[in-house]
Each structure stands twice: as C-alpha cells, then as structure tokens.
N, C-alpha and C positions, 0 to 999 in steps of 0.2 A: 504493500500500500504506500508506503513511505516512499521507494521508485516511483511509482507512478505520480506523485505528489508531486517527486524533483523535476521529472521528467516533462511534467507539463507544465513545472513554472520556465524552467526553460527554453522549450518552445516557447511561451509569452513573451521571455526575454528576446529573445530573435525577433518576433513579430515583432516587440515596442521599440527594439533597436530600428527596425528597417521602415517602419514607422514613422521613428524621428527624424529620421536620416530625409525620409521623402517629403516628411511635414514641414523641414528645416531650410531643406533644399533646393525643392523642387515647386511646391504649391507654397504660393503666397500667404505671409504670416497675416494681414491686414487686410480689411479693404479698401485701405490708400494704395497697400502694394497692388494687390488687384487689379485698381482704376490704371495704376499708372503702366502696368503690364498691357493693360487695354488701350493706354493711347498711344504707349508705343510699339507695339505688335499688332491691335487690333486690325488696322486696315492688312496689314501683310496676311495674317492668320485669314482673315475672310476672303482674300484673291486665293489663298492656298486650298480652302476648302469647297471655294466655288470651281476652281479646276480640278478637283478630284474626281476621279469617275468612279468609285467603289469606297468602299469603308476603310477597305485596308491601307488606303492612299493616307490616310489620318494617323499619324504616331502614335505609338501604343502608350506610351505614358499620358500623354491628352486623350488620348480614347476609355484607357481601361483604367490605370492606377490613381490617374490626379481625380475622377469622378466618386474613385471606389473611399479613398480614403478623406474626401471632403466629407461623402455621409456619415462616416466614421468619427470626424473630427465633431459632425453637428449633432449626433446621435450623445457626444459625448457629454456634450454643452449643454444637452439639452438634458441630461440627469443628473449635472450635477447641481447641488444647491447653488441658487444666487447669492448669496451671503457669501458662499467661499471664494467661488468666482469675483466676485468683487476686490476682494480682500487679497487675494492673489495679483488681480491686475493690478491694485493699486500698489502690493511691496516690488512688482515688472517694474511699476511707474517711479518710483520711488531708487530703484535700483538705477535708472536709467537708460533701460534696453525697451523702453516702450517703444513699437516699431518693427523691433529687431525680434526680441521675445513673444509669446503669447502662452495664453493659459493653457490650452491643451498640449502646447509640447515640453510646458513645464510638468502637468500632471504627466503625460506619457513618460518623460524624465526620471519625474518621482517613483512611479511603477516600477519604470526599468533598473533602478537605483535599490528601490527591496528587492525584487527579483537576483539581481546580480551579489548582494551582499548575503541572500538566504544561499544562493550556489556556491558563493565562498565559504561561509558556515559549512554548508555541511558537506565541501570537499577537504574542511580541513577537520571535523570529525568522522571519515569513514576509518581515518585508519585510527582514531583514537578509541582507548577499551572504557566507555564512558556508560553507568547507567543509563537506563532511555530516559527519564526525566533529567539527569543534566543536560544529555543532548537536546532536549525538547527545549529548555531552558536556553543552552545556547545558540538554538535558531533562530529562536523569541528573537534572542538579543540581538542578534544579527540582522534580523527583519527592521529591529526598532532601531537599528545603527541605518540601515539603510535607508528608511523613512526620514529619519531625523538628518541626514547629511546633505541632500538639495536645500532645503530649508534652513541649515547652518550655512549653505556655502552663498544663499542669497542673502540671508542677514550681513554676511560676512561683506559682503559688494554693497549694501545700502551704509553700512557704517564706513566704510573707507571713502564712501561720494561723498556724503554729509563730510568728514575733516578734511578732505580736499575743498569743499565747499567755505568751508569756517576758515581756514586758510588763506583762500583766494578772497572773504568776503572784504576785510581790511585795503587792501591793496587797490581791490577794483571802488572801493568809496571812497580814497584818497584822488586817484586819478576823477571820478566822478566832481568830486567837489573840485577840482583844479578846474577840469576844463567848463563846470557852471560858470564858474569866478572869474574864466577867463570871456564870458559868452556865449556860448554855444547854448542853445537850448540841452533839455531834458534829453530828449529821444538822439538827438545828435551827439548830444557828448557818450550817450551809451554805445551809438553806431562805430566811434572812433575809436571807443574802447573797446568792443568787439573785434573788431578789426584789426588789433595788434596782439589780444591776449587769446589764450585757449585754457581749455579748462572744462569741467561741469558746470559753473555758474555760467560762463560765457555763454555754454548749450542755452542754459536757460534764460537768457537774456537774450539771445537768438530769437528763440521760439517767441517770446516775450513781444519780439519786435514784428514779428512775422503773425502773430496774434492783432496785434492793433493794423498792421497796414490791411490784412483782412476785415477789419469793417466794426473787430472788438473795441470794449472801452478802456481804458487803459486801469481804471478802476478794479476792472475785471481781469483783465491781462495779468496783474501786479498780484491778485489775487491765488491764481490759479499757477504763478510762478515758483509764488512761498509752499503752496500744497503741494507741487511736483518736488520741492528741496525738501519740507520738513523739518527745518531749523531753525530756534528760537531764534536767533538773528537774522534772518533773513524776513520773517514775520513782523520782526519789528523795525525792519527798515523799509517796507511794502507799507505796513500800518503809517509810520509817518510820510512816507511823499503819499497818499492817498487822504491823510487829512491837512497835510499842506497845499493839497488841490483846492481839497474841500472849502480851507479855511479863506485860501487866497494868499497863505503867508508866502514868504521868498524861501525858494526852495531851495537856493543854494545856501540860507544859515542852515535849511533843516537836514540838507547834507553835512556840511561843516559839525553839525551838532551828532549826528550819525556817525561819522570818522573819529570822531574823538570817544565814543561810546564805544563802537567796535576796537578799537584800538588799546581802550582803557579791559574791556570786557575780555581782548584777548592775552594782556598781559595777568589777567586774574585766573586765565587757566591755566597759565604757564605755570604760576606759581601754585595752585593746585595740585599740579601735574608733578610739580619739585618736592610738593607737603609727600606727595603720596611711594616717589620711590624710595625714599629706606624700608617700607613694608613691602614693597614689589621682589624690592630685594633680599629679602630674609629667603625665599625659597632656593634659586639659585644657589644663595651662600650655604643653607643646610645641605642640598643635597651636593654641591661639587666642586666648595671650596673647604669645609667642614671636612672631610671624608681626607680629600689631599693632607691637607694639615696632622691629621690624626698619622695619618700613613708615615709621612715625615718626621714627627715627633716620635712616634712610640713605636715602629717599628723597631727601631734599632735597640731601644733598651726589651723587646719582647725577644726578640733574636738572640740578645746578650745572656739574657735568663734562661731558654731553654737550653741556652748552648752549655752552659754553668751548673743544669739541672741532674 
C-alpha cells in the first residue's frame, strides 16, 4: 500500500513539474500577457490559420497542451477558496513578481515542493531499520518541511524588497526634495529620479507614474504605491504629499520635512540594529568560538594527565 502511495505521489510530481514548466513557459501568466501576445502575434497567428487547410497544419502545443492545461489552470481557481487566492496574490504582489508570478503556478509549486520533499523522506528511510510510526512521523515531517518551504522562500523575497526599499527610501527623498527646491514640479523631479536610479522603489514609482498618465488620481496612485511596498515609511511619506495636496501647503517643506524624518528614523534602526548584536552574537560565540577555546586550553593539560595516569 505504502508503494502505491509513493508511487502515485510521484507521478503527481512529474505531472506538477511539466505543468509548471508549461504554465511558466509556454501559456501566458496574465491577461496583460495574453493581450499583448495578441497584438503582437494576433494578426500573424490569424493569416497562419486562415491558410491552413487541415487541423494538423495548427501546432500541437496551440492545438492540444496550451487549451488542455488553461482548463486545468481555471478548474483550479475555481476551487480554491477566494480568501486564499487573494492573500496569495497579494504576498506575489508584495514580493514583486506581480506579472511575472501567479497563483496557480505558485500552488502547482507548493504541490510539487510536498510531493518532492515526501520522495526525499522516504528514499532516505527505505534503507533505514525505523519502527512504522517513526517513519510515518518522518514523512509527516517531510511533507510539513515541504509545505512550509515555498512559503519560507516567498517570505524570505518580500523581507529582502521591503530593506532594499527602507534603504533606497532616504536617498530617493533627498534627491526629491533637491530637485523640488530646485523647480521642477512633483511628477518631474520623480521622472528625473527615475531615470538615473534603479531599485524596487524606483519599480514602484515607475508604475506610480504610468498609473497617473493612465487617466488615475495621483491620490490614488500614491495610495496603491504604499500597498504594493508595505512599509511604514513609505505610508507615511504617501500620507503627507496626499495631504499637502489636500491642504494646498508647499510640498517641497513637506519633503524637506520627510528627509529629515527618514533620515532621523533610519539612523534609529541602525542603532537598534547595534542594541541588538551582542545577543545575535552569543550563538555563534557558544557554538564555534566556545568549543575552539576549550580545545586550546584544556587539551593539552587532558593529554598531560592521561599520559601521567
């Protein structure tokens, strides 16, 4: 029973590999990618199939695989809860691969990720002489390592954007408030500053700017900029230029007031960051500077004793 168990997680694993491979690959993650597959293939694709004279003239991956595994894709969406669905697109969003990523080839991922870590498990207890409940126990674990490590390794990409974010946040408000002071409007001193830096923020002042010449309000824009970062300083430099619109004040003190807040805010992590490594450090020190020292010291009068004994 337990073969047959292995044996058809594995085959799954196959499937959800060649699955992601073709979801990744092959068929369009979006419906922006879609459209824009459409206007730029769409006339070519429709002289190609107007000159066909049979089915088989049609490629088999547009015929058979890209159709088979869309209903697959929407079969999937369509049972899983909305709640998670959501919550998923928004840690994609949040990550920065919105576009790039999507939810169903994150879940197929997720899948393929217990599936592969249950075949580890339990190739590396066949040859072990283990009662059946600890083996049962460590496929558990294996399953739950598996589950839990797509979801570690996307947490792990949303915290690294966020302090490349806090980072870059000081630097691009200094340069902001120069080039207000110096004239430029708002949206232009951002354009300028886009234009010479890169970064995660930059992305999102990008979109930001590509948001308002679309037809948004910048109210809204500034809004949906802070929700895509996720961090307290970025919300509250949105918060103030949206109520020094509001208010009519001059937006270059409420920058100027902003740089000096970022700047002040980022020297208070630093030094939080300095509170906090002598406890960082106890671990390290116990386990491989501890251990050295011991070896150094007392080796040689243990050596001395036994030799004397």
């Amino acid at each position: 029973m337990l073969v047959l168990v292995i044996s058809a997680a594995g085959a799954l694993a196959i499937f959800l590999l060649l699955y992601f491979l073709i979801k990744t690959q092959i068929v369009p993650d979006t419906q922006m990618h879609q459209r824009l597959r459409k206007l730029k293939y769409g006339s070519q694709v429709q002289a190609e199939r107007e000159t066909a004279k049979n089915l088989a003239d049609i490629p088999f991956v547009e015929r058979t695989i890209t159709p088979f595994f869309r209903s697959v894709t929407e079969t999937l969406t369509s049972l899983a809860p909305k709640s998670i669905h959501d919550q998923l697109e928004r840690r994609i969003m949040l990550a920065g691969k919105q576009g790039v990523w999507s939810v169903t080839a994150f879940v197929c991922g997720w899948v393929l990720s217990v599936a592969a870590c249950l075949l580890i498990a339990f190739f590396l207890l066949s040859d072990a002489d283990l009662p059946f409940i600890q083996r049962a126990a460590l496929l558990v674990l294996g399953g739950v390592v598996g589950a839990l490590l797509p979801f570690a390794l996307l947490n792990s990409i949303i915290r690294e954007r966020q302090k490349q974010i806090l980072r870059q946040l000081p630097e691009f408000l200094d340069l902001l408030c120069v080039s207000v002071q110096a004239g430029l409007s708002f949206d232009s001193g951002i354009a300028k500053i886009v234009d010479r830096m890169k970064g995660p923020f930059i992305e999102e002042c990008q979109r930001m700017q590509r948001d308002v010449r679309m037809g948004m309000m910048r109210k809204r824009s500034l809004q949906q900029m802070a929700r895509r970062c996720d961090v307290q300083e970025v919300y509250l430099f949105t918060t103030a230029i949206i109520q020094a619109e509001r208010l009519g004040t001059s937006i270059a003190n409420t920058l100027v007031i902003q740089a000096d807040n970022m700047r002040e805010r980022r020297r208070q992590s630093a030094k939080a960051e300095a509170l906090r490594a002598p406890v960082k450090i106890v671990f390290p020190l116990v386990l491989f500077i501890f251990p050295a020292l011991f070896v150094i010291v007392l080796l040689p009068t243990l050596l001395f004793l036994l030799k004397n004994m």
